[in-house]
C-alpha positions in Angstrom: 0.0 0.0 0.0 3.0 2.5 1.2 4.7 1.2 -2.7 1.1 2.3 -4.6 0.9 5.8 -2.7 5.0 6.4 -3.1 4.2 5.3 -6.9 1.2 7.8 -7.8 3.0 11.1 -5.8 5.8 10.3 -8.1 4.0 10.5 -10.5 2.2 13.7 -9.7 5.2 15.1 -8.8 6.4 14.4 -11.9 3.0 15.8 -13.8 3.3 19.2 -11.9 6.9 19.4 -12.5 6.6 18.7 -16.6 3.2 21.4 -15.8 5.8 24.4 -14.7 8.3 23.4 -18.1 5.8 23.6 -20.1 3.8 26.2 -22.0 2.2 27.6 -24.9 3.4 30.7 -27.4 0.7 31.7 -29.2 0.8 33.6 -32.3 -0.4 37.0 -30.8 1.8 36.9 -28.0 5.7 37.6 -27.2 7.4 34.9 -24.5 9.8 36.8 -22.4 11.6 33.5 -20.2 12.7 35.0 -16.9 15.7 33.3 -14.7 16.4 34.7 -11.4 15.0 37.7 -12.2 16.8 38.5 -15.4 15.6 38.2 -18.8 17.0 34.9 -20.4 15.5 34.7 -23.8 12.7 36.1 -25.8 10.3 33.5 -27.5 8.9 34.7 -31.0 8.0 31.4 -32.6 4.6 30.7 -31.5 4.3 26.7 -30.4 4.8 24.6 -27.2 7.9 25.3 -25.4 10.2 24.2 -22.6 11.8 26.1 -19.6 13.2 25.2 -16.3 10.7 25.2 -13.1 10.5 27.8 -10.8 12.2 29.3 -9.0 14.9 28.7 -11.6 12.7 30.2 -14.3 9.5 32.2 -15.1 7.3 33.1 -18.3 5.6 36.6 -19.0 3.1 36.8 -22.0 3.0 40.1 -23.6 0.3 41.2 -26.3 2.1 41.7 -29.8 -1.0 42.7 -31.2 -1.2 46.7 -32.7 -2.8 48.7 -29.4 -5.1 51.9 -29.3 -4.0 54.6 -27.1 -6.9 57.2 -26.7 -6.7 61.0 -25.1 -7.2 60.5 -21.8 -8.2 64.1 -21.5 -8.8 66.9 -23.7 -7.1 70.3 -22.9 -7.3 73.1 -24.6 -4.1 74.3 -26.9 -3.7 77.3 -28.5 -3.1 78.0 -31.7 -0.1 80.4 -33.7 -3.6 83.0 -33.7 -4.3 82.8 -29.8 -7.3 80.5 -30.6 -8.0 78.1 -27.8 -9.0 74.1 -29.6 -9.5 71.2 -28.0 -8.4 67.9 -29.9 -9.5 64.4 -29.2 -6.8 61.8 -30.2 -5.8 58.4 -30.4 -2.2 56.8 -31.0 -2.1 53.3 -32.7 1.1 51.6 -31.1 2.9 47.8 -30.9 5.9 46.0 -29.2 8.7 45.5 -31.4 11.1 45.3 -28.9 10.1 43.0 -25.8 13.3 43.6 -23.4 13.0 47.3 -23.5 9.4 47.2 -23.3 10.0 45.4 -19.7 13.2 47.3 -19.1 11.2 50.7 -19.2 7.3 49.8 -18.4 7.6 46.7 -16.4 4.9 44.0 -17.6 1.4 45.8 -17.5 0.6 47.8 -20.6 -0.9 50.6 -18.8 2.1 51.8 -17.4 3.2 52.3 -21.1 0.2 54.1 -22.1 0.1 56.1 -19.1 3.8 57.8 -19.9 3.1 57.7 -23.8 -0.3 59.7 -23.5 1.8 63.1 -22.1 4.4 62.8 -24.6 1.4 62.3 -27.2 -0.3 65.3 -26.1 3.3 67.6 -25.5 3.7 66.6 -29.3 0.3 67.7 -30.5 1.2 71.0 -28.7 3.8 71.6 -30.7 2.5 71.1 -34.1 -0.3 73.1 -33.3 1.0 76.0 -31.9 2.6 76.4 -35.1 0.0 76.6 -37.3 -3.9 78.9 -37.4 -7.2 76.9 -37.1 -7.6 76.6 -41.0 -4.7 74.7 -41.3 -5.1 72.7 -38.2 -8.8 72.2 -39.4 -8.6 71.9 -43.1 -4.7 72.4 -45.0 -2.6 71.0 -43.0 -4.7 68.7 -41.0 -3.2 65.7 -42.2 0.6 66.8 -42.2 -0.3 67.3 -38.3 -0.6 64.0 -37.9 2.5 63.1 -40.1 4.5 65.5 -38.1 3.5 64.1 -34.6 4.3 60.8 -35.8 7.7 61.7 -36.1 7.9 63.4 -33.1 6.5 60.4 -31.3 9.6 57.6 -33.2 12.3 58.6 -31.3 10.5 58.3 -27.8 9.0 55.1 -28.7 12.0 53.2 -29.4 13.2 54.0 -25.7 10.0 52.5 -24.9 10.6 49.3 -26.9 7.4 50.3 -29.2 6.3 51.3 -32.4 4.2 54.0 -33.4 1.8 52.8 -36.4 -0.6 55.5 -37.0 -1.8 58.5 -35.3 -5.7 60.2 -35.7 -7.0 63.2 -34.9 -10.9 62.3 -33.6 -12.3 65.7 -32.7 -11.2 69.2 -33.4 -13.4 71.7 -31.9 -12.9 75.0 -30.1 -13.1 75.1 -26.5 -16.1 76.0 -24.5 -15.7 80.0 -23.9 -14.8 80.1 -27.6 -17.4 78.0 -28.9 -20.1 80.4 -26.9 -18.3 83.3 -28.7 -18.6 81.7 -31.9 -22.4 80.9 -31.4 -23.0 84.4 -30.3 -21.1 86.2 -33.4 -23.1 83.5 -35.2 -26.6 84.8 -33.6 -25.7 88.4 -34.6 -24.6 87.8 -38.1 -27.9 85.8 -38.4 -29.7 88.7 -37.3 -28.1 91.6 -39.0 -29.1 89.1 -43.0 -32.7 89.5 -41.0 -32.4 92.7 -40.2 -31.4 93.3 -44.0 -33.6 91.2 -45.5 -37.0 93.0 -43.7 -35.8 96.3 -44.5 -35.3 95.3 -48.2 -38.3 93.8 -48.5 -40.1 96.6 -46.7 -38.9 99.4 -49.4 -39.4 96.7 -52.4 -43.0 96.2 -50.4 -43.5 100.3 -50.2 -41.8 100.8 -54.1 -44.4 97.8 -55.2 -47.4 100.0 -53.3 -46.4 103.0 -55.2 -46.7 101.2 -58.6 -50.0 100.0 -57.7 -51.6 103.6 -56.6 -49.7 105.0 -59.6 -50.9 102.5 -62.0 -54.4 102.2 -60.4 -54.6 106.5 -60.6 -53.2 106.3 -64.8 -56.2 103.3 -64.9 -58.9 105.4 -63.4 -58.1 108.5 -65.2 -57.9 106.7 -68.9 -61.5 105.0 -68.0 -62.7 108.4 -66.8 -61.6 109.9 -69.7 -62.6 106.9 -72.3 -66.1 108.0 -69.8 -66.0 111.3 -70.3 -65.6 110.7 -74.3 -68.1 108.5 -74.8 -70.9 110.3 -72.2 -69.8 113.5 -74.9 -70.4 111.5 -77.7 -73.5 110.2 -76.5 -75.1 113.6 -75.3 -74.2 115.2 -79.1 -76.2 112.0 -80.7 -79.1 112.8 -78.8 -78.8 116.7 -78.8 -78.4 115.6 -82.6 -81.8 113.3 -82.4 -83.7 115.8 -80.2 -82.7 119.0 -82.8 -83.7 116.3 -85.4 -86.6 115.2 -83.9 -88.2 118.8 -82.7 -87.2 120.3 -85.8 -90.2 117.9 -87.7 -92.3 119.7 -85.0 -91.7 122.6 -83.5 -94.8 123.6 -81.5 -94.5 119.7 -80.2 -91.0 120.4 -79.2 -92.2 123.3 -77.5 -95.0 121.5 -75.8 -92.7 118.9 -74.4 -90.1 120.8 -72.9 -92.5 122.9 -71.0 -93.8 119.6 -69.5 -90.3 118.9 -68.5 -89.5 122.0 -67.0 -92.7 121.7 -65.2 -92.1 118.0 -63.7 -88.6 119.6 -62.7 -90.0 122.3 -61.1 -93.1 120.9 -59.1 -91.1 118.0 -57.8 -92.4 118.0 -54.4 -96.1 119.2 -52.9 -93.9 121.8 -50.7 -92.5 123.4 -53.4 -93.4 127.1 -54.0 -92.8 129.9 -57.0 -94.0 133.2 -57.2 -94.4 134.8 -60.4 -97.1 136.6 -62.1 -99.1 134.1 -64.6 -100.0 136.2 -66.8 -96.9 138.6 -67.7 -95.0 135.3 -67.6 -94.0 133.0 -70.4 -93.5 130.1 -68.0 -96.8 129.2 -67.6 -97.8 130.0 -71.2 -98.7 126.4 -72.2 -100.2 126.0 -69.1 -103.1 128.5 -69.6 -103.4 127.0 -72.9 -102.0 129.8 -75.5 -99.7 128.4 -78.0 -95.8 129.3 -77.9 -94.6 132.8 -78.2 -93.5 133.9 -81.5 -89.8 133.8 -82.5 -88.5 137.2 -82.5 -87.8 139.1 -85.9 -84.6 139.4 -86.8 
C-alpha cells in the first residue's frame, strides 16, 4: 500500500513538474523566459515550449497585437492666432522590442500608455501651436498628424514600441470660444434679417407706389374713355332731339315745358312766385300756343 501511494505522488510530482516546463506561445503573443530575475530569452515562434521550473525560471506573456491609445483628457491648446481648440486623439502603437518594453514599463501595458499619453499630447502642442485653425482644421490637418508621428519615433523606441498610425478624432474649439462663436453666429444671423425685412419693406413700399400709380393712370384713362363717350352720347341725342323737334316745332315746345314743369313741381312743398299772366313760364299752361320767334 505504502509502494502504490509512493508510486502515484511520483508521478504527480512528476505531472506538476513537466506542468511548470511547459507552456504555450501563441501567435499573438511575445514569451519573455525570466531566470532569477533576469531576462534569459525572448520566444517569438509561436508553439509549445520548454523552460526550467520555478524558482529557476518564469514566463511573462506580452500582447504583440497593434494597441489603441486614446486621449485620456482633452485640454485646450492654442493656436499660432491665440485661438484656444481642444483635440480628441488616439495613437495606434505595438511591441517591437520585448526587453525594452519590460526594461522601461515593467509587464502591465498601462504603465506604457500612461507615460506615452503626455508625450502624445506635448507633441500635439507643438504642431499646433505652429499653425492657425484653417490649417489645423482643413490644410494642413493631415501633415499634423504626419508631423507628430515623427515626433513620437524617437520616444517610442526608448520605450521598446512602435508608433503605427496616429488620428485626430475631434477638433473643436473650446467651451468659452465656442459660446463666442455661437454668439457672433446669432448676430450675423440677425443683421441678414435685419437686412432682409428692411429690403423687403422698401421693395413692399416701391411695389405699393406702382399699384396707386398705375391704379390713378387706370382710373383716369377710364374716366376719360367715360367722359368721351358720355360727350359723344349727349351730341347724338342733342343731334336726335334737334332732329326730332325740328319735324315739329310747337310739339318740341309743348314737351319741354312739361319737363320743366315735372322739374320744377317736384315735391307738394314746393313754392314759385311769379305773375301768370306777364310770364312766359306758364304759357302752355293757360293754354295759348308758344310765343312767337323774335324778328330778326
Amino acid at each position: 500500500m505504502n509502494r502504490i501511494g509512493l508510486i502515484v505522488s511520483t508521478l504527480l510530482l512528476l505531472v506538476v513538474i513537466a506542468g511548470s516546463t511547459l507552456f504555450v506561445v501563441d501567435q499573438r503573443q511575445f514569451a519573455v523566459v525570466y531566470a532569477l530575475g533576469e531576462i534569459k530569452e525572448v520566444i517569438v515562434a509561436p508553439g509549445l515550449k520548454v523552460k526550467m521550473p520555478p524558482p529557476f525560471q518564469n514566463v511573462v506573456l506580452l500582447d504583440r497585437r497593434v494597441q489603441t491609445l486614446d486621449s485620456p483628457e482633452t485640454r485646450p491648446i492654442f493656436t499660432a492666432e491665440k485661438k484656444s481648440l481642444v483635440i480628441d486623439w488616439l495613437v495606434k502603437w505595438r511591441i517591437v522590442d520585448p526587453r525594452q518594453f519590460i526594461r522601461n514599463n515593467g509587464v502591465d501595458m498601462r504603465n506604457a500608455e500612461s507615460r506615452l499619453a503626455p508625450i502624445v499630447q506635448a507633441a500635439f502642442n507643438e504642431e499646433v501651436t505652429r499653425r492657425t485653425v484653417r490649417q489645423v482644421l482643413a490644410t494642413d490637418r493631415e501633415k499634423v498628424m504626419q508631423d507628430v508621428r515623427k515626433r513620437l519615433a524617437d520616444d517610442a523606441k526608448g520605450f521598446g514600441i512602435e508608433i503605427v498610425d496616429v488620428r485626430t478624432k475631434r477638433v473643436d474649439f473650446s467651451s468659452n470660444i465656442t459660446d463666442s462663436v455661437y454668439r457672433r453666429m446669432g448676430s450675423e444671423r440677425k443683421r441678414v434679417a435685419s437686412e432682409l425685412r428692411s429690403t423687403g419693406a422698401a421693395e413692399g413700399e416701391q411695389i405699393r407706389a406702382d399699384a396707386d400709380r398705375q391704379r390713378d393712370i387706370i382710373i383716369a384713362e377710364a374716366y376719360r374713355e367715360a367722359e368721351k363717350v358720355k360727350g359723344e352720347g349727349d351730341a347724338k341725342a342733342s343731334a336726335l332731339y334737334a332732329s326730332a323737334f325740328g319735324q315739329d316745332p310747337q310739339f318740341a315746345h309743348f314737351y319741354r315745358s312739361l319737363e320743366a314743369y315735372r322739374k320744377s313741381f317736384r315735391n307738394r312743398g314746393d313754392v314759385m312766385v311769379l305773375d301768370p299772366a306777364s310770364n312766359d313760364f306758364f304759357r302752355t299752361m293757360r293754354g295759348a300756343g308758344p310765343a312767337a320767334a323774335p324778328r330778326k
